[in-house]
C-alpha positions as CSV (number, residue, x, y, z in Angstrom):
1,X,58.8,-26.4,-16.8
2,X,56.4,-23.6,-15.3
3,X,54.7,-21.5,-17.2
4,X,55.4,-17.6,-17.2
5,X,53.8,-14.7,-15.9
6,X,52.5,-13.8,-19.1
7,X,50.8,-16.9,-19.9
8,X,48.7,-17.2,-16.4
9,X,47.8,-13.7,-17.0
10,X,46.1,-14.3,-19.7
11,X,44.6,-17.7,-18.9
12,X,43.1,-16.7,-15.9
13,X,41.5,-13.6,-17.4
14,X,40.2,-16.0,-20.1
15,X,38.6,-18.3,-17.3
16,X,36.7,-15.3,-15.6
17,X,35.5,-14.9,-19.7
18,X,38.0,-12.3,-20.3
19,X,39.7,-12.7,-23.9
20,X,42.7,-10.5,-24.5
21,X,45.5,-10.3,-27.5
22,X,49.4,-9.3,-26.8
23,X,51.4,-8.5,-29.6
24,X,55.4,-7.9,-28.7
25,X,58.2,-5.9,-30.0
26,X,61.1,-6.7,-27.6
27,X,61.8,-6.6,-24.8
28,X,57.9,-4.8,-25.0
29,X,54.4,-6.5,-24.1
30,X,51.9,-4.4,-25.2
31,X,47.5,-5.3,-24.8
32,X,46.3,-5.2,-28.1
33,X,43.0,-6.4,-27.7
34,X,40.1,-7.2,-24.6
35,X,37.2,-9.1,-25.5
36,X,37.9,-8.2,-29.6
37,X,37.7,-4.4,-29.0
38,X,41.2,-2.8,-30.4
39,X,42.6,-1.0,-27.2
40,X,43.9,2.6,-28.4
41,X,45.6,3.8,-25.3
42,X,49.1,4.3,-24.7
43,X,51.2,4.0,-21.7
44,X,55.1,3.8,-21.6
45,X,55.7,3.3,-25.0
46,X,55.3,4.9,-28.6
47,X,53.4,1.9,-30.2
48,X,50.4,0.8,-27.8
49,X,49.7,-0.4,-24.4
50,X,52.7,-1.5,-22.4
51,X,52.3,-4.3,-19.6
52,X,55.1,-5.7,-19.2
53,X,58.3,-6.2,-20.4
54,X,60.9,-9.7,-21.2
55,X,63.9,-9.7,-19.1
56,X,66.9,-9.0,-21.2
57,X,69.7,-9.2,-18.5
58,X,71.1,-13.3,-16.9
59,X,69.8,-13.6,-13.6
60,X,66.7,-11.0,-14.1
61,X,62.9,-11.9,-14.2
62,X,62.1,-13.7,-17.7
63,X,58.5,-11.1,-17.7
64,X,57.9,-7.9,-15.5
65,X,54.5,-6.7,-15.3
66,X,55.4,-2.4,-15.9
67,X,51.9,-1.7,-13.1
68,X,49.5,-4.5,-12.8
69,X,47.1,-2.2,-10.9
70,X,46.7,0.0,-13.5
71,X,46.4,-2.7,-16.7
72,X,43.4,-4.1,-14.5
73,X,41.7,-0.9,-14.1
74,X,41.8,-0.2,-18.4
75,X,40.5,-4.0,-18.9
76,X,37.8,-3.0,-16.2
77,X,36.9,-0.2,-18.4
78,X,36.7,-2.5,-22.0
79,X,34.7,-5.1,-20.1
80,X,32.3,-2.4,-18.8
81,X,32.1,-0.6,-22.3
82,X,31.3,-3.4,-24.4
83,X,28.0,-5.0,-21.3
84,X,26.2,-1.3,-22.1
């Protein structure tokens, strides 16, 4: 059995010393946390964070990241924040 999406995501950012928390209402993935800093933005959604979303559909991905690109660019900016 492969893992998902989800779970590399956040393995990977925990090898490069990355530590983030997910919390989900579903079908929702939302960042919670980077590095133990509360993350307070909003994007597509009411309740936090959005990055991706569960598959709720046979036959459609099991997790779909909502914009990678732009869930990089607000870790970026908690990694950054908390090195000054």
């Amino acid at each position: 059995m492969s893992r998902s999406k989800i779970t590399r995501f956040v393995e990977r950012l925990d090898k490069i010393g990355i530590k983030v928390t997910l919390m989900g209402n579903f079908p929702w993935i939302y960042l919670s946390t980077i590095n133990g800093k509360p993350v307070t933005e909003k994007r597509d959604a009411n309740h936090g964070y959005n990055i991706a979303f569960e598959g709720t559909k046979p036959g459609h991905p099991a997790y779909k990241f909502t914009d990678i690109h732009k869930t990089f660019v607000l870790i970026r900016k908690y990694v950054t924040t908390n090195q000054e």
